[in-house]
DSSP file (Angstrom, degrees, kcal/mol; ACC not computed):
  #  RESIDUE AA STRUCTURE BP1 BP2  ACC     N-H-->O    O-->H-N    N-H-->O    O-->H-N    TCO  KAPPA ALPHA  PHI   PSI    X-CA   Y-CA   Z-CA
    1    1 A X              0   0    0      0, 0.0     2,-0.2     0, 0.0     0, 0.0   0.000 360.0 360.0 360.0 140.0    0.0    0.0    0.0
    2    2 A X        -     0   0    0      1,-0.0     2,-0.3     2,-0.0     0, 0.0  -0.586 360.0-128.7 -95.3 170.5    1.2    3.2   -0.9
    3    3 A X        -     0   0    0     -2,-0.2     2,-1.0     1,-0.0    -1,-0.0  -0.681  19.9-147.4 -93.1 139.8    1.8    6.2    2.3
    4    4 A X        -     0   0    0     -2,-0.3     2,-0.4     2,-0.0    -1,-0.0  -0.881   7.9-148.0-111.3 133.6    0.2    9.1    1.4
    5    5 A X        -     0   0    0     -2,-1.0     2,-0.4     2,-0.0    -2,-0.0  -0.777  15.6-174.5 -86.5 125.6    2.0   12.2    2.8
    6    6 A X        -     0   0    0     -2,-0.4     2,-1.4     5,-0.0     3,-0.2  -0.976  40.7-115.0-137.5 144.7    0.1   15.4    3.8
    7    7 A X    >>  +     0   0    0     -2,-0.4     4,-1.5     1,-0.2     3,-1.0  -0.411  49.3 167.9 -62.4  60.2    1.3   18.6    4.8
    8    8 A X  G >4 S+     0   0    0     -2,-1.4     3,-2.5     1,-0.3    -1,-0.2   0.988  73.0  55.5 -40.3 -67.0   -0.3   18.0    8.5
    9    9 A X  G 34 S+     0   0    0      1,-0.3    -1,-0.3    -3,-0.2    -2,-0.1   0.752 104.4  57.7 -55.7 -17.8    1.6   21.0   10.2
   10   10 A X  G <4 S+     0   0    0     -3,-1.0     2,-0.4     2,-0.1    -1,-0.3   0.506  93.9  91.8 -34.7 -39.5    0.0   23.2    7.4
   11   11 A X  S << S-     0   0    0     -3,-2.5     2,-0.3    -4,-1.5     5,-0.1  -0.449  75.5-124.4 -72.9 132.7   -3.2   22.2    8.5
   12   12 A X    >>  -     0   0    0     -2,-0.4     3,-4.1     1,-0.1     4,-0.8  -0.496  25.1-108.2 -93.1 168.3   -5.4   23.8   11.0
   13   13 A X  H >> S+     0   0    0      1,-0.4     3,-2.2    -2,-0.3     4,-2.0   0.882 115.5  33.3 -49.2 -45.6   -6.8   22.5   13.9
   14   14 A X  H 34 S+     0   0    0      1,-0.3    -1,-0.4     2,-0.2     4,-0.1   0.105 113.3  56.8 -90.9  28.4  -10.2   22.3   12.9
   15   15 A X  H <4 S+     0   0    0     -3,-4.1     4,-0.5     3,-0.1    -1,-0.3   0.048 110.2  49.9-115.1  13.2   -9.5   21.5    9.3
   16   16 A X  H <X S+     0   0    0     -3,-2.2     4,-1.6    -4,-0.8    -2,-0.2   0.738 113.7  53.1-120.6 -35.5   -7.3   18.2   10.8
   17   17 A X  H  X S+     0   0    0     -4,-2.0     4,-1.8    -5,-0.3    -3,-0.1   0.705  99.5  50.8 -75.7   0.1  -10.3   17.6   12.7
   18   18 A X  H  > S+     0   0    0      2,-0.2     4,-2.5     1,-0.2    -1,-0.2   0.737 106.6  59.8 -90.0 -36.1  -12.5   17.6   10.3
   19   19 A X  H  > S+     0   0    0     -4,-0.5     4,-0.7     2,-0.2    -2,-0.2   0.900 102.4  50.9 -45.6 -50.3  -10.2   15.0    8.4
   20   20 A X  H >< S+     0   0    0     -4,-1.6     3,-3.2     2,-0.2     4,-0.3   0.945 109.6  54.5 -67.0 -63.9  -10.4   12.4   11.3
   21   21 A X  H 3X S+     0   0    0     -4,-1.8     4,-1.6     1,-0.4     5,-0.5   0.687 108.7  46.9 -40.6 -80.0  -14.4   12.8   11.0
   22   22 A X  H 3< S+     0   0    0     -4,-2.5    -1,-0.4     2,-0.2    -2,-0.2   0.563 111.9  50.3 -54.3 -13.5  -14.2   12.1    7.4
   23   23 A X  T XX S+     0   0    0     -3,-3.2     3,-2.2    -4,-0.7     4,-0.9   0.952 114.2  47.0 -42.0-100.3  -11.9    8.9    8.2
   24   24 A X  H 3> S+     0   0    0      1,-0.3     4,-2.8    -4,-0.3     5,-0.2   0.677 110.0  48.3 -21.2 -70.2  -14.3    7.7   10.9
   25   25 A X  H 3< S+     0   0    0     -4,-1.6    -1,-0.3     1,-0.2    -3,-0.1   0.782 115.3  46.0 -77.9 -15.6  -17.4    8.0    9.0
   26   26 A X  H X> S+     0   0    0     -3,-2.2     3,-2.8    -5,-0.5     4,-0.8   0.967 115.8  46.3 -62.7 -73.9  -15.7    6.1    5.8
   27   27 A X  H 3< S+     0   0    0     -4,-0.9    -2,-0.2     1,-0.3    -3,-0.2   0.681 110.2  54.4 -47.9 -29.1  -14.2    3.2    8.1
   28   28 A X  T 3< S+     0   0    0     -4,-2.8    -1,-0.3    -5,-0.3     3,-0.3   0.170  83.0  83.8 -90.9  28.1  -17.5    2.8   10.0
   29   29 A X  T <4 S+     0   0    0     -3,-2.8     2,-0.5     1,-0.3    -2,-0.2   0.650 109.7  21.5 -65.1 -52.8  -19.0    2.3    6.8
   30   30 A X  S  < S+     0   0    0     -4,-0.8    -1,-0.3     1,-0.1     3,-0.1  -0.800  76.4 165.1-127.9 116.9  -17.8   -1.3    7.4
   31   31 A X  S >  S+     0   0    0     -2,-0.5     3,-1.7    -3,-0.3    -1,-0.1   0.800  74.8  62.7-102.7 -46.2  -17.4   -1.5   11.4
   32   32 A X  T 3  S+     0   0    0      1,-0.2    -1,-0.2    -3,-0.2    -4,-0.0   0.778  81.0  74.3 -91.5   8.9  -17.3   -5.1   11.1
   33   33 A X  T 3  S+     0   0    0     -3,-0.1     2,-0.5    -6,-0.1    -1,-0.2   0.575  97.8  66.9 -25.5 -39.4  -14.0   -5.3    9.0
   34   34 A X  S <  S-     0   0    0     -3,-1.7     2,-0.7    -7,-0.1    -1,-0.1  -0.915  77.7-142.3-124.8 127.4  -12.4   -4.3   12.4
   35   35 A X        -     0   0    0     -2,-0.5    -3,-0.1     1,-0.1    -2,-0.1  -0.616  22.0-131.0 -66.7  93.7  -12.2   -6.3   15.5
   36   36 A X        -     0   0    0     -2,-0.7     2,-0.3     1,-0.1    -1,-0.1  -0.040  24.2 -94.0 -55.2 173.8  -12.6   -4.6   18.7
   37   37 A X    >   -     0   0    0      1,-0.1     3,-2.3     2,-0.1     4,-0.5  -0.708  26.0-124.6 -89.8 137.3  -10.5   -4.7   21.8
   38   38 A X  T >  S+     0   0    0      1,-0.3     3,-1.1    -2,-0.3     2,-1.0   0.799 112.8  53.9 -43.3 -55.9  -11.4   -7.1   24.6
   39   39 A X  T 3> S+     0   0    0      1,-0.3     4,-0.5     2,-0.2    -1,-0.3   0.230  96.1  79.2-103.1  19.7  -11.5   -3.9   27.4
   40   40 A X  H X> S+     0   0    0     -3,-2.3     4,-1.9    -2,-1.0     3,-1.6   0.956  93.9  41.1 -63.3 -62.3  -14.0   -2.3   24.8
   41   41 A X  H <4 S+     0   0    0     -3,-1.1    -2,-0.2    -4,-0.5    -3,-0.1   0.616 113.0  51.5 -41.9 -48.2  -16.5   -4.2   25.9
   42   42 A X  H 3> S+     0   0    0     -4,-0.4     4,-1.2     1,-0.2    -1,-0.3   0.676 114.6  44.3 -81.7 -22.6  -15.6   -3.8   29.5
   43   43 A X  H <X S+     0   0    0     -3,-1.6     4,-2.2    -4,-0.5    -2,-0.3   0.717 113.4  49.5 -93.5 -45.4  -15.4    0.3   29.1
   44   44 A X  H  < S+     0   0    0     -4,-1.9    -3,-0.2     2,-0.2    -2,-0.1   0.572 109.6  54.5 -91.9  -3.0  -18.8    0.4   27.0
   45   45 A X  H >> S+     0   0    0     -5,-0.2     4,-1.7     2,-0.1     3,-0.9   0.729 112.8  49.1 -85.1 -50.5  -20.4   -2.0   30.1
   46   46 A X  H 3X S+     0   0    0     -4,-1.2     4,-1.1     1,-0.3     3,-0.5   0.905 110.7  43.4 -63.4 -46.5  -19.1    0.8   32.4
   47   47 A X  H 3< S+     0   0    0     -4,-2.2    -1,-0.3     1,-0.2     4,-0.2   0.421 100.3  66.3 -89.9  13.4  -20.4    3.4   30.8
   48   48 A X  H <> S+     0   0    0     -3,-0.9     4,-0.8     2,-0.1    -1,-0.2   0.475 109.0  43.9 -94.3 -14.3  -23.8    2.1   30.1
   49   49 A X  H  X S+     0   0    0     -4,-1.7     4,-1.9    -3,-0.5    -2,-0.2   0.437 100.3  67.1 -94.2  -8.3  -24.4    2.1   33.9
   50   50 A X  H  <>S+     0   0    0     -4,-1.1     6,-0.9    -5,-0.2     5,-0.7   0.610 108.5  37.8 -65.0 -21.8  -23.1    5.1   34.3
   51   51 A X  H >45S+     0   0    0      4,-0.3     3,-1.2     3,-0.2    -2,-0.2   0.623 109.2  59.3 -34.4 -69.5  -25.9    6.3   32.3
   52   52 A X  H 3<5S+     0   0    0     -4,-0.8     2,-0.2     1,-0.2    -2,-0.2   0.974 106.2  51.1 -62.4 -50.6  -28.2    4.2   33.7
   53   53 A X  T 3<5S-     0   0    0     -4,-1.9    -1,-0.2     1,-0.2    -2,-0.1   0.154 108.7-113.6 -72.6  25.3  -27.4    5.7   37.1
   54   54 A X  T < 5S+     0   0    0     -3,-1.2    -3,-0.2    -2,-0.2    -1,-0.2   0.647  93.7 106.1  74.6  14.5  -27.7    9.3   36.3
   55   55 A X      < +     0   0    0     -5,-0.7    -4,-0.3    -6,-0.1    -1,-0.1   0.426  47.3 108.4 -74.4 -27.3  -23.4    9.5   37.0
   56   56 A X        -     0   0    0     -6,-0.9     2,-0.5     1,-0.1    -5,-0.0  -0.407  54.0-163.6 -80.9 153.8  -22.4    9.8   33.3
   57   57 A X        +     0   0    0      2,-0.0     2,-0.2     0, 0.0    -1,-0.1  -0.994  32.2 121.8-144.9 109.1  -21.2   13.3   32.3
   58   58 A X        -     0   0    0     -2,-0.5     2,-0.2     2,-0.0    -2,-0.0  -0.960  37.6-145.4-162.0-173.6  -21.0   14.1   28.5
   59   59 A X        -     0   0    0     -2,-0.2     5,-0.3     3,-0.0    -2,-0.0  -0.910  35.4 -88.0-174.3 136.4  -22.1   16.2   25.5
   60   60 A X     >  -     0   0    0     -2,-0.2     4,-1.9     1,-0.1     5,-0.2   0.055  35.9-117.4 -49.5 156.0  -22.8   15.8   22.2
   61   61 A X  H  > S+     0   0    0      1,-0.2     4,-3.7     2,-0.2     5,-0.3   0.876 112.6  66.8 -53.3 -48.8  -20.0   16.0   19.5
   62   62 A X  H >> S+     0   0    0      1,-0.3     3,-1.8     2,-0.2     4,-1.2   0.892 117.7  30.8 -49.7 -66.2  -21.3   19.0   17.7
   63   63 A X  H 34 S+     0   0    0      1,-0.3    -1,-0.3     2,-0.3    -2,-0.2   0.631 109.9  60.3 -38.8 -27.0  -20.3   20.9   21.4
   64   64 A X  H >X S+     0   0    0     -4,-1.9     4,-2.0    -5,-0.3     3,-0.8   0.877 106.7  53.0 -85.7 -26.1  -17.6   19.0   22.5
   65   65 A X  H << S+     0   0    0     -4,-3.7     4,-0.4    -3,-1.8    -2,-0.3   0.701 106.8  47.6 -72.7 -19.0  -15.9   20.3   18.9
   66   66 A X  T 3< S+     0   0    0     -4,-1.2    -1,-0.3    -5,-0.3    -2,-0.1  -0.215 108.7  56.3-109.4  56.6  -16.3   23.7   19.3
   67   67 A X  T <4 S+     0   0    0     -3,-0.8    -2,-0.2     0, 0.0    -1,-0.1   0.252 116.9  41.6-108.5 -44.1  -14.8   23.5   23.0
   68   68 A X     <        0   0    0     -4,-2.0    -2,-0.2     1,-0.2    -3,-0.2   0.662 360.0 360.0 -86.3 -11.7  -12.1   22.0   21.5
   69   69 A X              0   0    0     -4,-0.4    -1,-0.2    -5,-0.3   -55,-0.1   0.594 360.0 360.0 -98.5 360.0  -11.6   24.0   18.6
């Protein structure tokens, strides 16, 4: 396979993130292609009862990107 070289440090923040997004949403285009890791499972247990018990602390993507950006 060939490497493809991009001028990263040329890039701004939110234009590099906007690259992983467009990654992600290609590569979960077939999700099962890739194997997760056993302590996924154990992390995605945890935080589905972290939920359920009204403990969990988050925010949707759209926010959590312009916090970071």
């Amino acid at each position: 396979m060939e490497k493809i070289e991009l001028p990263l440090s040329q890039f701004t923040y939110a234009l590099k993130l906007d690259l992983l997004e467009t990654i992600w949403d290609d590569l979960s285009k077939n999700d099962e292609a890739v194997e997760s890791p056993a302590w996924h499972e154990h992390i995605l247990n945890e935080r589905r009862e972290s939920i359920a018990a009204g403990t969990a602390q988050h925010s949707d993507w759209s926010e959590s990107k312009e916090r970071i950006i």
